[in-house]
C-alpha positions in Angstrom: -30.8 14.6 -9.7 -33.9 12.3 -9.1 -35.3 9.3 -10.6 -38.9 9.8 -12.2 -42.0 7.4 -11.5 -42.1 7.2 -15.4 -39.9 4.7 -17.0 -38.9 6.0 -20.2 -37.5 9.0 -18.9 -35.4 7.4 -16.5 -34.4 4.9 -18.8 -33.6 7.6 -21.4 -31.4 9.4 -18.6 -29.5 6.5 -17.4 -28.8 5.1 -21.1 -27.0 8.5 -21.4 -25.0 8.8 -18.4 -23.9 4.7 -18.5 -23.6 5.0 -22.7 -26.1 2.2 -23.7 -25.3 1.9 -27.5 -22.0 3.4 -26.8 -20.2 1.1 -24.8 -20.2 -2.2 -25.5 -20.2 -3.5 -22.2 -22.9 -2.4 -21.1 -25.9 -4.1 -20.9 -29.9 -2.7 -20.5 -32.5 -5.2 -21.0 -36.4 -4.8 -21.0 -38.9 -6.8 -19.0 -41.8 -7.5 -17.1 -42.5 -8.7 -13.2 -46.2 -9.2 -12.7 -47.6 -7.0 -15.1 -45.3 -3.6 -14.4 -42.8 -2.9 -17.2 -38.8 -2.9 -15.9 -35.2 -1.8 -17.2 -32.1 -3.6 -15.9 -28.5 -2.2 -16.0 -25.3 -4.0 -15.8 -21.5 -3.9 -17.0 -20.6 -7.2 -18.8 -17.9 -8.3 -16.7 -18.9 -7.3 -13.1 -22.3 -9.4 -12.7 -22.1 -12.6 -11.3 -24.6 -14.1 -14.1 -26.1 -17.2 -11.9 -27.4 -14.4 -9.4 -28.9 -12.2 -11.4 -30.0 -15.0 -13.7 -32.1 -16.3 -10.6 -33.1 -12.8 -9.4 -34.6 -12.2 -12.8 -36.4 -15.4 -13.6 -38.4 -15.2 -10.1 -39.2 -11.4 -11.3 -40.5 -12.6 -14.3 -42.5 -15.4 -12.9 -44.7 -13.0 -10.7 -48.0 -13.1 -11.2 -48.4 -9.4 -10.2 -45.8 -7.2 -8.6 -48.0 -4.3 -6.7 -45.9 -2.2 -5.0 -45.7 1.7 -4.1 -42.3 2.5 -3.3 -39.2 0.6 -4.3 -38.6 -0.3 -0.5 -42.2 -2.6 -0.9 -40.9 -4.1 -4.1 -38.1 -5.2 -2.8 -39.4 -6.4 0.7 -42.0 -8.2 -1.3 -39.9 -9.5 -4.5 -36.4 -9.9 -4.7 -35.0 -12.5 -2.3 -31.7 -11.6 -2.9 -30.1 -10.0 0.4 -27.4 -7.4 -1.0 -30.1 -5.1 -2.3 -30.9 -1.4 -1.5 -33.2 1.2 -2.7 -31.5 4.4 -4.8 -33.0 7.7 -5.3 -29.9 9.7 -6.4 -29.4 9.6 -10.3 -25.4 9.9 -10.0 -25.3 7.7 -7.1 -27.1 5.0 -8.9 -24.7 5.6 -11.9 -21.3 5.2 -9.7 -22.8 2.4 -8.2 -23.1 0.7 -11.4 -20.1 1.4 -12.5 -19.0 -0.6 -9.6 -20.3 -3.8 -10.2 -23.7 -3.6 -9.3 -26.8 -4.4 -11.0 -29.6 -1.5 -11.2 -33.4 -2.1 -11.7 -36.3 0.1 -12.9 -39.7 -0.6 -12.4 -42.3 1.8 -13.7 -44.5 3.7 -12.0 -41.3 3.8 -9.1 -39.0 6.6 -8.5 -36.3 4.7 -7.1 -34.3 2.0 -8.4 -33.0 -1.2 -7.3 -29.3 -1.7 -6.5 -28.1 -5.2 -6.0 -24.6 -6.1 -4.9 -24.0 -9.1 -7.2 -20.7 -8.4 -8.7 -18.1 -10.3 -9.2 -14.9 -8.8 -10.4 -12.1 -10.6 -12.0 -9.4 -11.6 -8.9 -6.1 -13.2 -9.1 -5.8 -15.9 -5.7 -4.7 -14.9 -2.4 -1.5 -16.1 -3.0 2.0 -14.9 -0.4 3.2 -11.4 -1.6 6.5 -11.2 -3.5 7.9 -8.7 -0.2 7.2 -10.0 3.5 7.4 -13.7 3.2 7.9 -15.3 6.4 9.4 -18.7 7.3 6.3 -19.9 9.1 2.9 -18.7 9.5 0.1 -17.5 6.9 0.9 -17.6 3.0 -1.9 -15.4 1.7 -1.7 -11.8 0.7 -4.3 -8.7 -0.1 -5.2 -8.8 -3.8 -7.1 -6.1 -5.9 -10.5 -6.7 -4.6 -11.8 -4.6 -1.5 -14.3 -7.1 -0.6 -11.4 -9.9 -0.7 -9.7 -7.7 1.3 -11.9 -7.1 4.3 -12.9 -10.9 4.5 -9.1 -11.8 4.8 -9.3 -9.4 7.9 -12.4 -10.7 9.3 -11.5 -14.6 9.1 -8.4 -12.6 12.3 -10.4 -10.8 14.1 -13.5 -12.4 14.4 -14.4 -9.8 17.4 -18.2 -7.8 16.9 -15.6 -4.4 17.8 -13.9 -4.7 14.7 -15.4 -2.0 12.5 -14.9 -1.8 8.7 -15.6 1.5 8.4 -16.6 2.4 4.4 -15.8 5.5 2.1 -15.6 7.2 -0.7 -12.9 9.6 -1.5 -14.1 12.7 -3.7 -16.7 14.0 -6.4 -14.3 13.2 -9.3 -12.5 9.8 -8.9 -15.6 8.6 -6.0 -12.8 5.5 -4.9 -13.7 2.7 -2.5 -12.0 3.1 0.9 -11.9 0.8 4.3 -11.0 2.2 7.7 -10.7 -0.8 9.3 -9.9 -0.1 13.5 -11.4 -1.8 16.7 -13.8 0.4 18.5 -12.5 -0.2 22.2 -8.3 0.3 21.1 -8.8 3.1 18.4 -7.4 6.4 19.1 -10.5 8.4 18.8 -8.6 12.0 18.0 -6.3 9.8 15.6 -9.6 8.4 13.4 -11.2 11.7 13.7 -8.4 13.4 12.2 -8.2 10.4 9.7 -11.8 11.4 8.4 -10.8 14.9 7.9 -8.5 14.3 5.5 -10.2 11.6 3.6 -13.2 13.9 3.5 -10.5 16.7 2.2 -9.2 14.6 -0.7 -10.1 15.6 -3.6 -8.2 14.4 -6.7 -9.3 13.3 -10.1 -7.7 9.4 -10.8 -6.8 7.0 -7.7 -4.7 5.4 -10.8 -1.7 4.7 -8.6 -3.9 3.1 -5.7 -3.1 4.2 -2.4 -0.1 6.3 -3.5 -2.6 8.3 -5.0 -4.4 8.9 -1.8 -1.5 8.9 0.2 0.0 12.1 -1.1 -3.2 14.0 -0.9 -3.6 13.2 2.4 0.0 14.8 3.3 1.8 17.9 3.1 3.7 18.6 0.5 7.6 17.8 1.6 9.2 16.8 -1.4 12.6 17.7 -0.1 12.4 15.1 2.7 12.9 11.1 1.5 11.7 9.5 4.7 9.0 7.6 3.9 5.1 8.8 6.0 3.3 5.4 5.3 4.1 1.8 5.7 2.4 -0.6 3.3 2.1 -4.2 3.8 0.0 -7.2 1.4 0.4 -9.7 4.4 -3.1 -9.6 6.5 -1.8 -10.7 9.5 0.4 -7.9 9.7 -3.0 -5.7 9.5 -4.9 -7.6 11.7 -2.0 -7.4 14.1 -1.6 -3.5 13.8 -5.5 -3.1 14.1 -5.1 -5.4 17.5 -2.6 -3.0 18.8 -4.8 -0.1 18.0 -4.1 1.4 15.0 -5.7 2.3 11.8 -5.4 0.3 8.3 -6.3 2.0 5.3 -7.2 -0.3 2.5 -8.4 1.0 -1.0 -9.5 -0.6 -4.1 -7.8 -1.9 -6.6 -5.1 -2.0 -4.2 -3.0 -4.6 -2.7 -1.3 -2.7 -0.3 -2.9 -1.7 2.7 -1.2 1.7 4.7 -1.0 1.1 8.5 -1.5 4.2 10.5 0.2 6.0 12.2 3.3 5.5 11.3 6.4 6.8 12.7 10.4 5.8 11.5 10.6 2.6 14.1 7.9 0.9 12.9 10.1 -0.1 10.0 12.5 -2.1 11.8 9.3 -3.9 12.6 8.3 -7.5 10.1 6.6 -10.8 10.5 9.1 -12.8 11.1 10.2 -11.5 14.3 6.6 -12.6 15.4 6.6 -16.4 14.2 10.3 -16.9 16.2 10.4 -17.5 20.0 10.9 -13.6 21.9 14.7 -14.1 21.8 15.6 -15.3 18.4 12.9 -12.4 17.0 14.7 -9.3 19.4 17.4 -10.5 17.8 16.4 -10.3 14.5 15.3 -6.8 15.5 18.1 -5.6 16.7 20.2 -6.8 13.8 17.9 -4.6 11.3 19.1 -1.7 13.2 22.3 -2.5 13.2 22.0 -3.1 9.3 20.2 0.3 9.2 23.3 2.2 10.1 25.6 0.5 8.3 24.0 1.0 5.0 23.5 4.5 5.8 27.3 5.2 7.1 29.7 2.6 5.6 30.2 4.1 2.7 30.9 7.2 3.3 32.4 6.7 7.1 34.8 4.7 4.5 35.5 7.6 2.4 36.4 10.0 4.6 38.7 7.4 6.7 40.4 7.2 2.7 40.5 10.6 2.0 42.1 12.1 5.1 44.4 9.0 5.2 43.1 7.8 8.8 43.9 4.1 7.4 47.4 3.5 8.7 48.0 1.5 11.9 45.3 -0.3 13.2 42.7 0.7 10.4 45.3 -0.6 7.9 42.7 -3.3 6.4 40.2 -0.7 5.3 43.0 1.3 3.4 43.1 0.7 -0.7 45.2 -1.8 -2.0 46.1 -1.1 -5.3 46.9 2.6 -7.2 43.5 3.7 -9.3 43.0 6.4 -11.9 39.4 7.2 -11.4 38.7 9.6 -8.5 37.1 7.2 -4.8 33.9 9.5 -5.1 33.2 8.5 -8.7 33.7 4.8 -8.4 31.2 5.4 -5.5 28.5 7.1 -7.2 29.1 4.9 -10.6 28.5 1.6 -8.3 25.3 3.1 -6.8 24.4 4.2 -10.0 24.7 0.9 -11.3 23.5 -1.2 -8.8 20.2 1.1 -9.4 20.3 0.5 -13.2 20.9 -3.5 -12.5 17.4 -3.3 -10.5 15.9 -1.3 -12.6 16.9 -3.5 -15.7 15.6 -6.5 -13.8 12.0 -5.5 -13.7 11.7 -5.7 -17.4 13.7 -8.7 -17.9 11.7 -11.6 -19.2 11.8 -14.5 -16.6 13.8 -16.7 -19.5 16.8 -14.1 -19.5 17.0 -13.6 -16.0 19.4 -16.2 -15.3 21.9 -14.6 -18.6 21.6 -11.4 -17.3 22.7 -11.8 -13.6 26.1 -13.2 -15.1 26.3 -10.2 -17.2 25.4 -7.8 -14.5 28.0 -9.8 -12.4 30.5 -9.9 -15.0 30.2 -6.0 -16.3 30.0 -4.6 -12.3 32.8 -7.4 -11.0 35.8 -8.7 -12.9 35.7 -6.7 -15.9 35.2 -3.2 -14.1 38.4 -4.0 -12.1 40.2 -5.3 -14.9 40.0 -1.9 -16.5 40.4 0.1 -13.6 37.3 1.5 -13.5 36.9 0.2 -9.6 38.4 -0.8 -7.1 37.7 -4.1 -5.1 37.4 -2.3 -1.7 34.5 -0.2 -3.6 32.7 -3.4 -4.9 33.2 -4.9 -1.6 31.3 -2.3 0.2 28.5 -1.0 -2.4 28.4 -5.5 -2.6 27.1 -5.4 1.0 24.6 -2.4 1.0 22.8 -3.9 -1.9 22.2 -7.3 -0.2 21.4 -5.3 3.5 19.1 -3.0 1.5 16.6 -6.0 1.5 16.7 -6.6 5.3 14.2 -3.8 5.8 10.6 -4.3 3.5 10.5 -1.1 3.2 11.3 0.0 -0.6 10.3 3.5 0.3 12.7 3.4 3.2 15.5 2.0 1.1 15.1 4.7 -1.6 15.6 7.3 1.8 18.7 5.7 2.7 20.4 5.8 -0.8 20.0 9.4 -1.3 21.4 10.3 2.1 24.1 7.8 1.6 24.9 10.3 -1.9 24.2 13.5 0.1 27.2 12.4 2.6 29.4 11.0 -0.2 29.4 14.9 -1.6 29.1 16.2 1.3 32.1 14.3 3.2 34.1 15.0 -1.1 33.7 18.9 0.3 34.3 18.8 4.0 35.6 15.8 4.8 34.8 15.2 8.4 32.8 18.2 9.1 31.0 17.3 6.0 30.0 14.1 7.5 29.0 15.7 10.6 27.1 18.5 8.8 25.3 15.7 7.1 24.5 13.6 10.1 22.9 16.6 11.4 20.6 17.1 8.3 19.1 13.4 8.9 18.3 14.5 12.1 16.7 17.7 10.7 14.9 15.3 8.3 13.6 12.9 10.8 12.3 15.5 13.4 10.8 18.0 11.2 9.1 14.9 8.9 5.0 15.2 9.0 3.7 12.0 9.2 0.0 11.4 7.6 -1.1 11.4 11.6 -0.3 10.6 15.1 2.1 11.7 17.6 5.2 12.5 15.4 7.8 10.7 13.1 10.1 10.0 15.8 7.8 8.7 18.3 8.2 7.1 20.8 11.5 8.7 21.1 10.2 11.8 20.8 7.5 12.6 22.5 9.6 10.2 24.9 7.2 6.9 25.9 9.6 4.3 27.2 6.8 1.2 27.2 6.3 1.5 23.7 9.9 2.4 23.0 10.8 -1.4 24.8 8.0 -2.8 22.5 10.0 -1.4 19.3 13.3 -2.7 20.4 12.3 -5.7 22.0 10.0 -8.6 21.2 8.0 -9.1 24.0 6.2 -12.6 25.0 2.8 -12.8 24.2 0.7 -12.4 27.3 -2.6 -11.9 28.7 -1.7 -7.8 29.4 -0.7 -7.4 25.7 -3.3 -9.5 23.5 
């Protein structure tokens, strides 16, 4: 659907489709530039109102404004530089809907689009996950624009390329494929476009969850997280750097790094503002902290049940008699350590103080005092809550938990060959989990690549080879 050369028409059109009368926010206004009659469109909210104040008082200060195609209007009378010419009727509408500013002139069957928004935007401030000792303290906020400079004041290199989208006919979102044109992996972008190109859902409500899960396969049965998410921009620009592909959408704080495979998670900033020793360190200890919040509980278990805790393993074996079955204090503790992070969201910032004694009190000294718990289970379900914020991942966490269940029931059943029936599942769920794209989940393990393998494990120097 085209715009017509007369104006009423296309004024009656667009005062439809944006709801002129109906919505109170948006605003049409008549006027004249040199003699030809004009209609401008904006949303109360999104203009940036000294712009488009000076745009507007040098169009209606023209002594003439002769023109026969918008392109000649604008070349000869709007100074403002973040202006194109629209034919497309919807196009123009989405585009206003955005945050820019449309303008009808009559006797023109284009309009005029100018890019002089300005959306409401909290500051750049550190985000609440991934703050690092040293280095930058700003974060990715809700505004795409925001967004992309943060990236560009990094890489100030002409080969970085913000490459822009928008994903489906229905909810038409804002997306950046930000990559560097000499690293990229050409059949890894490609693919990237297919998919964007293939979404199509109504409401990107939930950001770039939303567009995450339509860009997958549908493996609901597997927790492993396919996308990492970060707010820091230095962790993007350092993943775009290396090659890969960031994904940033608006209205979205989080950007989604790809491709991502499992080891990338043991991956955070920190390790990168530390010397190369301190920060493989630091490395290493996440993995080790991995595995023990995956296997301590119910390694402990089965060592209970089958009464393996005589002789040497004496110190793991339980103290005192108990009435409520080992796997039940288990589950209840994870259960409750969930509902105690849960409950904390929605805790007013005045109670928070009250309720961590309460939550400390209910799940600690009052639990054993009526023999609802052991101490050996607070002990341990103690230390995987505090490990479970080693990794940034939340997603990841969430993975861990339910296979840490699934081995508790499974290890209740079979005791040993339970656990080992249940080790072999994880394996099952990390080699047959799709990632969004690249090589595999498992890479570089699998398919085997022992440089980039040494990168994951190790932090390496910066050098000349690897900048």
């Amino acid at each position: 659907m085209r715009f017509e050369s007369e104006l009423e028409r296309s004024a009656e059109r667009l005062d439809a489709l944006l709801g002129v009368g109906r919505c109170y926010d948006v605003i049409a206004r008549d006027l004249r530039a040199g003699g030809r009659r004009c209609r401008v469109y904006t949303i109360d909210g999104y203009g940036d109102d000294a712009v488009i104040e000076r745009v507007l008082a040098h169009l209606l200060s023209l002594p003439s404004a002769e023109a026969e195609t918008m392109r000649e209007f604008i070349d000869r009378y709007v100074s403002f530089g973040e202006v194109d010419a629209e034919s497309d009727v919807e196009k123009a509408v989405t585009a206003v809907f955005l945050g820019k500013t449309l303008l009808l002139a009559d006797g023109l069957d284009e309009c005029a689009l100018l890019d002089a928004k300005q959306y409401p935007a909290r500051s750049v401030d550190e985000p609440a996950s991934g703050k690092v000792l040293r280095g930058a303290h700003d974060g990715f906020i809700e505004t795409l624009v925001v967004n992309t400079a943060l990236l560009r004041r990094r890489i100030r290199d002409p080969r970085l390329t913000l490459e822009g989208r928008q994903i489906s006919e229905k909810s038409r979102a804002d997306v950046v494929l930000c990559y560097m044109e000499h690293k990229v992996d050409r059949d890894l972008l490609e693919e990237l476009r297919r998919k964007l190109d293939a979404v199509d859902i109504r409401s990107v409500s939930m950001g770039q969850e939303s567009i995450a899960e339509a860009m997958m396969k549908p493996q609901w049965w597997n927790p492993f997280p396919n996308v990492r998410y970060t707010e820091r921009p230095d962790v993007a620009a350092a993943c775009v750097m290396e090659g890969s592909v960031v994904l940033l959408v608006d209205n979205s704080p989080a950007a989604m790094l790809l491709p991502t495979s499992f080891f990338d998670f043991v991956q955070e900033a920190n390790d990168f503002y530390f010397p190369p020793l301190i920060g493989s360190y630091l490395r290493i200890l996440r993995y080790v902290v991995f595995a023990l919040t995956l296997f301590i509980t119910p390694v402990w278990y089965a060592l209970v049940k089958s009464g393996a805790t005589e002789g040497f393993l004496h110190f793991l074996a339980i103290a005192e008699d108990y009435e409520v079955p080992l796997l039940l204090q288990l589950l209840f503790a994870e259960f409750i350590v969930d509902l105690i992070k849960l409950t904390s969201l929605n805790t007013p910032p005045v109670f928070s103080n009250s309720f961590s004694m309460i939550g400390a009190l209910v799940l600690g000294d009052f639990a054993v005092q009526a023999h609802w718990l052991v101490p050996e289970v607070l002990a341990y379900m103690a230390f995987v809550a505090i490990a479970n914020f080693a990794q940034p991942s939340y997603e990841l966490g969430y993975a861990f938990k339910l296979l840490r269940l699934l081995l508790l029931l499974l290890v209740a059943a079979l005791d040993w060959l339970g656990l080992a029936l249940g080790v072999a599942a994880i394996a099952a769920l990390l080699a047959t989990n799709k990632p969004i794209a690249g090589r595999g989940y498992l890479y570089p393990l699998w398919p085997f690549d022992g440089k980039a393998l040494r990168a994951l494990l190790l932090r390496r120097p910066i050098s000349r080879e690897n900048t």
